[in-house]
C-alpha positions in Angstrom: 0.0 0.0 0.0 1.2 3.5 -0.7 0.6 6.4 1.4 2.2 10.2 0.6 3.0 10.8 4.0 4.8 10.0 6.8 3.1 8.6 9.9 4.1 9.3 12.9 6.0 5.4 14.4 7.9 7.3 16.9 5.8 5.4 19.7 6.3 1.6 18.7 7.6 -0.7 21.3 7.6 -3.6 19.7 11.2 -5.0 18.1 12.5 -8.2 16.0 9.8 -11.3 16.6 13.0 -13.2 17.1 14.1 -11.5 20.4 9.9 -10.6 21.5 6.3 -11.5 20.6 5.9 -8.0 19.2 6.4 -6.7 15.6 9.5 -6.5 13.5 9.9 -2.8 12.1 12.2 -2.7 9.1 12.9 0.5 7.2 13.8 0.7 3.3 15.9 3.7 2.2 14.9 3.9 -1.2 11.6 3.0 -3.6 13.9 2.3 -6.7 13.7 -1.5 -7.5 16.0 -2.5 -5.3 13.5 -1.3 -2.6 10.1 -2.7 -3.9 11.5 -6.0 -4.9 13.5 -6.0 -1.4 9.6 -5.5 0.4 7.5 -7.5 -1.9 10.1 -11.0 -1.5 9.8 -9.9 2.3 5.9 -9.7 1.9 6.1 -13.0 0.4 8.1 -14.2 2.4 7.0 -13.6 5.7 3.0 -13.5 4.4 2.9 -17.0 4.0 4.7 -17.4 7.6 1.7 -15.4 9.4 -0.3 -16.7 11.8 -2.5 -14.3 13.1 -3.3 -15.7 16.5 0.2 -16.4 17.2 2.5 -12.9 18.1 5.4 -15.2 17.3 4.4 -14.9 13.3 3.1 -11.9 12.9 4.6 -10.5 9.7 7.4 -7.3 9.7 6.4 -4.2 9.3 7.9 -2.1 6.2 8.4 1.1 5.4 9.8 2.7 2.4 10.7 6.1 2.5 11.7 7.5 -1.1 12.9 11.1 -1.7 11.1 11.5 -4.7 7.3 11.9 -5.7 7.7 8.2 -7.4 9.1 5.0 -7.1 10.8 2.3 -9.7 13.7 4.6 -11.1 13.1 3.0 -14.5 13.4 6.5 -15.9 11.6 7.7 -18.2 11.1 11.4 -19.6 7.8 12.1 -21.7 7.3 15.3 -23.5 3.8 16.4 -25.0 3.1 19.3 -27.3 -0.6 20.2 -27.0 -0.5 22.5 -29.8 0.6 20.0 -32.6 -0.5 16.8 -30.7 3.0 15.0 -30.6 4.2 12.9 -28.3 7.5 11.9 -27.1 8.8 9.8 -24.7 12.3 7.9 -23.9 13.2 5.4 -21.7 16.9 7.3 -20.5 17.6 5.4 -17.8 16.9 1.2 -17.9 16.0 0.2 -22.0 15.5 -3.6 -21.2 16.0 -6.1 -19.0 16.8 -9.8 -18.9 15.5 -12.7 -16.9 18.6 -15.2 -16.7 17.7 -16.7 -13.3 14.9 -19.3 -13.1 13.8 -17.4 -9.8 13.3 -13.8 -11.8 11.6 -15.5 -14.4 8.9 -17.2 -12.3 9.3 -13.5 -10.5 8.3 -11.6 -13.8 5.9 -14.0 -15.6 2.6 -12.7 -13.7 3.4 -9.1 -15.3 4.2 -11.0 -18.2 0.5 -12.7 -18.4 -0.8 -8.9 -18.3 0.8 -7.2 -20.5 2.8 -4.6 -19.0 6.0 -6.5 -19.5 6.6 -7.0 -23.1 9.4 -9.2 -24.9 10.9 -6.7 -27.3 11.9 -8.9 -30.6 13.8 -5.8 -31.6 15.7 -6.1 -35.0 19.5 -5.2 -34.0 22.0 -3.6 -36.2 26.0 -2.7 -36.4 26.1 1.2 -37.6 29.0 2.3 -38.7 28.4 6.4 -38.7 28.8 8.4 -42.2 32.4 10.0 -43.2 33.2 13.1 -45.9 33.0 10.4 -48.3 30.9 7.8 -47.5 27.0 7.4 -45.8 26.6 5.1 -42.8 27.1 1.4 -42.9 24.3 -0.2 -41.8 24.9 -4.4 -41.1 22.6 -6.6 -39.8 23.7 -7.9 -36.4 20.7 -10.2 -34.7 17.0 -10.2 -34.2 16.5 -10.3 -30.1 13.8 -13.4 -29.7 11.5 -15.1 -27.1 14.4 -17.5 -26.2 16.8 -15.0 -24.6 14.2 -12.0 -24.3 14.8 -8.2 -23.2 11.5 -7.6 -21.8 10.3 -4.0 -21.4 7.6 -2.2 -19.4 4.7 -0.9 -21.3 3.1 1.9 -21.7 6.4 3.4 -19.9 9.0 1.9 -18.3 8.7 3.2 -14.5 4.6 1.7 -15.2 6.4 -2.0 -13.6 7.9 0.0 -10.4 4.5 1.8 -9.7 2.8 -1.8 -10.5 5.0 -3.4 -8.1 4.7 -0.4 -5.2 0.7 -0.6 -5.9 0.7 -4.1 -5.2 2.2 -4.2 -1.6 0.5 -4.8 1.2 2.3 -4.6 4.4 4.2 -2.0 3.1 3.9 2.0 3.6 5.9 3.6 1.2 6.4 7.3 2.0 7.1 9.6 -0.7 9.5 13.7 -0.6 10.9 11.8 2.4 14.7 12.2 2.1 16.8 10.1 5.0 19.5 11.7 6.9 22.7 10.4 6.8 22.7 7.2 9.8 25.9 9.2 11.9 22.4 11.1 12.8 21.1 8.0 13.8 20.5 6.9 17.0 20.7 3.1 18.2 18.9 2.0 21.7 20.3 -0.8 23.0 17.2 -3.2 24.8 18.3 -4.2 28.3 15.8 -6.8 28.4 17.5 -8.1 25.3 21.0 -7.2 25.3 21.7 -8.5 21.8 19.6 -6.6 19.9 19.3 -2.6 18.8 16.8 -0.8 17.2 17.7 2.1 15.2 16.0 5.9 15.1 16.1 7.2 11.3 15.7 11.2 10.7 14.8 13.0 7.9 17.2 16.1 6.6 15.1 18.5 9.0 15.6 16.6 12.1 12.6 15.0 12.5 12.4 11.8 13.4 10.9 9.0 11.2 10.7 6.3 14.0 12.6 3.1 15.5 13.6 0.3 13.2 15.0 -2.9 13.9 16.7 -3.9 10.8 17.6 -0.3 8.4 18.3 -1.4 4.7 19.9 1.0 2.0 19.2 0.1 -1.2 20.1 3.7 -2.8 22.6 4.6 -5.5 26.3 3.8 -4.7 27.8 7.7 -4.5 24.2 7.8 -2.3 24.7 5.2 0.0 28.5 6.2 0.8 27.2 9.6 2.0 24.3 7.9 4.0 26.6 5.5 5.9 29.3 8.1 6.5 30.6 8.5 10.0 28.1 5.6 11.0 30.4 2.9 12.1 28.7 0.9 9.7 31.3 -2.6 9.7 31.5 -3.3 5.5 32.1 0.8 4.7 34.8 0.2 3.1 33.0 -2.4 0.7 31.0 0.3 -0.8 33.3 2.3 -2.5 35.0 -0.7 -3.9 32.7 -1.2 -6.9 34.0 0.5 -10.3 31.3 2.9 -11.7 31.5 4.4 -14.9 28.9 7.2 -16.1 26.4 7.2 -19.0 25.5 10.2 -21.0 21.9 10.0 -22.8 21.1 11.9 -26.0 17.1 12.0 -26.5 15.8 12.4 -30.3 12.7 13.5 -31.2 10.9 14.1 -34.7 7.7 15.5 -35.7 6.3 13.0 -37.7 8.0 9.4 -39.7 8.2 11.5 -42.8 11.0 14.1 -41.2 13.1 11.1 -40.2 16.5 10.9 -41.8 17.0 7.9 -44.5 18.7 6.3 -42.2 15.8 6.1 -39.4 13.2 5.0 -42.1 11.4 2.1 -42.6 13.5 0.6 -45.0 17.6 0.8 -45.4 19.7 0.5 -47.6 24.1 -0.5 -46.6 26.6 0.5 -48.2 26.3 -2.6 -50.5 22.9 -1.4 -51.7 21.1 -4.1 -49.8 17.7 -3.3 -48.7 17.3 -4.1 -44.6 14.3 -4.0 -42.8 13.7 -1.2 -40.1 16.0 -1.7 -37.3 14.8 -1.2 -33.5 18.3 -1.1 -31.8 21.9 0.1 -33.5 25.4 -0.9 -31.9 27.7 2.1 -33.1 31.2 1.6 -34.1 33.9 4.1 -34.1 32.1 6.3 -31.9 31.4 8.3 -28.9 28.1 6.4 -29.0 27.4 3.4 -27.8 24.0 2.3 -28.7 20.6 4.1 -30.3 17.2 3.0 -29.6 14.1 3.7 -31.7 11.6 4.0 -28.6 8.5 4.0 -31.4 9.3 0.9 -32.5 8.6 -0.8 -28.9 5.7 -3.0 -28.4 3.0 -0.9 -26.9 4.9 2.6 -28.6 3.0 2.5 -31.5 1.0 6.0 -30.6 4.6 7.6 -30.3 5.6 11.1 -32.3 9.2 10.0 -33.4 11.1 9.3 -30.5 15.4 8.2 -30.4 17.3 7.5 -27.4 21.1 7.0 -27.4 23.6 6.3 -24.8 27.4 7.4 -25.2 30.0 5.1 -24.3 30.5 4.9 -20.8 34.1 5.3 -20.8 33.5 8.6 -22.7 30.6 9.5 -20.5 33.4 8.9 -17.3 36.1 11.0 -19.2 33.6 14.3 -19.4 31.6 13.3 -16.6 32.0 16.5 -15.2 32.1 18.7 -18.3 29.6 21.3 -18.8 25.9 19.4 -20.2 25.3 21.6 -22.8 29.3 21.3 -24.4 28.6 17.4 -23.9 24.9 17.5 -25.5 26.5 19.7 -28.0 29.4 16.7 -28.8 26.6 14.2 -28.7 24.1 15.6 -31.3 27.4 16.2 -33.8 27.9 12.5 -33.0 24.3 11.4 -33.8 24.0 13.6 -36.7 27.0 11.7 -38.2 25.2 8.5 -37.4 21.9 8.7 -38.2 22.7 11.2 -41.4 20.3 14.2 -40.8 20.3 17.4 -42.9 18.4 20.4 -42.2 15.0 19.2 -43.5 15.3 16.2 -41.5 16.7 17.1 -38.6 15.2 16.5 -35.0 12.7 19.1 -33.6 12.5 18.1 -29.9 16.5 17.6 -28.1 17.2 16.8 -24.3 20.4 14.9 -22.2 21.0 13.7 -19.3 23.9 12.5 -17.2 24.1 9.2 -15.3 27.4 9.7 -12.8 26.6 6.2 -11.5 25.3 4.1 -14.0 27.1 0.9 -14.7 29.3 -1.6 -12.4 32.3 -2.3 -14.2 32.7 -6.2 -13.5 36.2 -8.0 -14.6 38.0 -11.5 -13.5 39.3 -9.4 -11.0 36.6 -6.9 -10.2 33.6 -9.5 -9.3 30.3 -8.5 -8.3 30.9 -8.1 -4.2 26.7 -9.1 -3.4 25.2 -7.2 -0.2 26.9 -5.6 2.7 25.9 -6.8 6.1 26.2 -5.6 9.6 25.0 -8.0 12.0 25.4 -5.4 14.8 23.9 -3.1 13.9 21.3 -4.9 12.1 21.8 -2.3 8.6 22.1 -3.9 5.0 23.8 -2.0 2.3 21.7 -3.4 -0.9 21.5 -2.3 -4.7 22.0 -3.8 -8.5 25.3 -1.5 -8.0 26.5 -4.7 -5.4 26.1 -7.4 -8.8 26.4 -6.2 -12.3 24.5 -2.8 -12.5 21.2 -4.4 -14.1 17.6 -4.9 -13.1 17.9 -8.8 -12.8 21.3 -7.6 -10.2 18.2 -4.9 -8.2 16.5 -8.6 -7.8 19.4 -11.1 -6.9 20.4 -8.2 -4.1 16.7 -8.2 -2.3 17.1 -12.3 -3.0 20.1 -12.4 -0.8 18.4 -9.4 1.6 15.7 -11.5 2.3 17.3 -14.6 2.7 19.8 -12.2 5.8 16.1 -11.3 6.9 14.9 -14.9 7.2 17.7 -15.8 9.2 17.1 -13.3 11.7 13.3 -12.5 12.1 13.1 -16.8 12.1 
């Protein structure tokens, strides 16, 4: 259940059902999908463990308290003229996701059977971008299928993470409720139970947002270093350790299909003069760009104006991660127009970026996805796809291994 403001827990008593007959109270900093997936396994988890008439199995209670006015982070910016009708949207943050795990299969397959995730079957191409001397080269790479999908989220792709946050039910999830940093913390140590603390989260005024027995972060990774700051928290070190790189995202957008460059249409032609199909998704080659993205072509996007998102290369993005936007956006559009060919008659109408200083783990022989931080005294969890390999199905195996911490301790 969702509820847009914060209510007042300051007077609980109760702690962990493992130390007292009373009720578990266990905070979530952060309703991206670390979070929801983090309280609807914990839902499920300890749902089917309730027992009413015995205070022994009473299920937790959750709270999620996230600093924005929604939930899911599967970004997604929309823009509508009302005047000419168009619409535009792109998915800058998350494009896809895969489900490589039999667990996050059987996880996704009910919002499968609805509709609202989609597989894409997009048509993939390598895209060499145009030179003084010759147009872009335009190879066939794959065709995604049903056998190794990328699934999306329709009719946006934060429409999952406000699915998911509607279909709690033990959980309040508090919204324009930004957590102060846990050295502002306080921990209470029970005397009848001298093994177990509760901590006392604030917000950034002051105030208090209540007593929690178990406190898990599941925020960004430059977030979740400045929450745990100066908090004694035992695996601080751990967080930093991950290698992120940024991403810098170009977002496209055309009046209508008959103002889209040649090389956007609905047919192609290489360098060889064979005739491709339209193509959905384009790996770029000898480029600041990494990938483009033709968000009309999604299943469920048919109702689109136009719409083209591309991602730079994050090593690019990390090298001029703290240039100036508009000299970076400025970089990227010369680097789209030399891929997708525009000229002044078919050039976009509707231009936007955004920068991602966090957004991919870099993950080697030697740099191995570390998994969840955990201190035990404390009772605080240090969670997020940023622990694994920077993905959705990583948001899922971290609130997998949360909830397995959880089931050990509340059991």
């Amino acid at each position: 259940m969702t509820d847009h403001s914060v209510t007042d827990l300051n007077n609980t008593k109760t702690h962990s059902s493992n130390t007292n007959n009373g009720v578990a109270k266990i905070a979530i900093i952060g309703g991206g999908l670390t979070g929801l997936f983090t309280a609807t396994l914990l839902e499920r988890t300890f749902g089917q463990q309730a027992d009413p008439s015995d205070p022994q199995k009473l299920p937790p209670q959750i709270t999620v308290f996230e600093k924005s006015r929604s939930v899911g982070r599967l970004a997604t910016r929309y823009r509508t003229d009302e005047q000419s009708d168009k619409n535009w949207q792109w998915a800058f943050g998350a494009q896809f996701f895969t489900a490589k795990s039999d667990s996050f299969s059987q996880f996704i397959e009910p919002w499968l059977g609805t509709g609202m995730l989609q597989p894409w079957c997009a048509q993939v191409v390598n895209l060499t971008p145009a030179t003084e001397d010759a147009q872009p080269i335009i190879n066939k790479k794959e065709q995604w299928d049903t056998t190794h999908a990328r699934y999306i989220s329709t009719p946006k792709m934060t429409s999952w993470g406000r699915a998911l946050a509607d279909d709690l039910q033990l959980t309040r999830v508090t919204f324009k409720t930004c957590v102060a940093p846990l050295s502002a913390s306080k921990t209470h140590q029970l005397q009848e139970y001298s093994t177990h603390k509760k901590t006392e989260l604030f917000d950034t005024e002051g105030d208090s947002l209540g007593w929690f027995d178990w406190v898990i972060c599941t925020a960004p990774n430059d977030q979740a270093v400045a929450l745990m700051a100066n908090s004694n928290f035992s695996e601080q070190a751990k967080i930093t350790e991950p290698q992120m790189q940024a991403c810098y995202t170009l977002m496209l957008g055309w009046d209508s299909v008959q103002q889209l460059p040649a090389t956007l249409s609905s047919k192609t032609t290489n360098a060889t003069n064979v005739v491709l199909p339209g193509w959905d998704v384009a790996y770029m080659h000898g480029s600041i760009l990494d990938r483009v993205f033709v968000e009309h072509h999604k299943p469920g996007h048919g109702d689109l104006s136009p719409s083209v998102t591309i991602h730079a290369r994050n090593d690019w993005s990390q090298v001029h991660v703290d240039d100036d936007i508009e000299t970076v956006k400025s970089q990227l559009l010369a680097a789209a127009q030399q891929a997708l060919n525009w000229n002044n008659d078919t050039a976009p109408s509707q231009i936007d970026c955004h920068r991602w200083r966090y957004a991919a783990t870099v993950v080697t022989d030697t740099n191995k996805e570390q998994g969840i931080l955990v201190d035990d005294n404390q009772q605080w969890i240090v969670s997020g796809d940023w622990c694994g390999q920077g993905n959705i199905e990583s948001c899922y195996k971290a609130a997998e291994q949360t909830v397995k911490v959880m089931t050990m301790a509340l059991t």
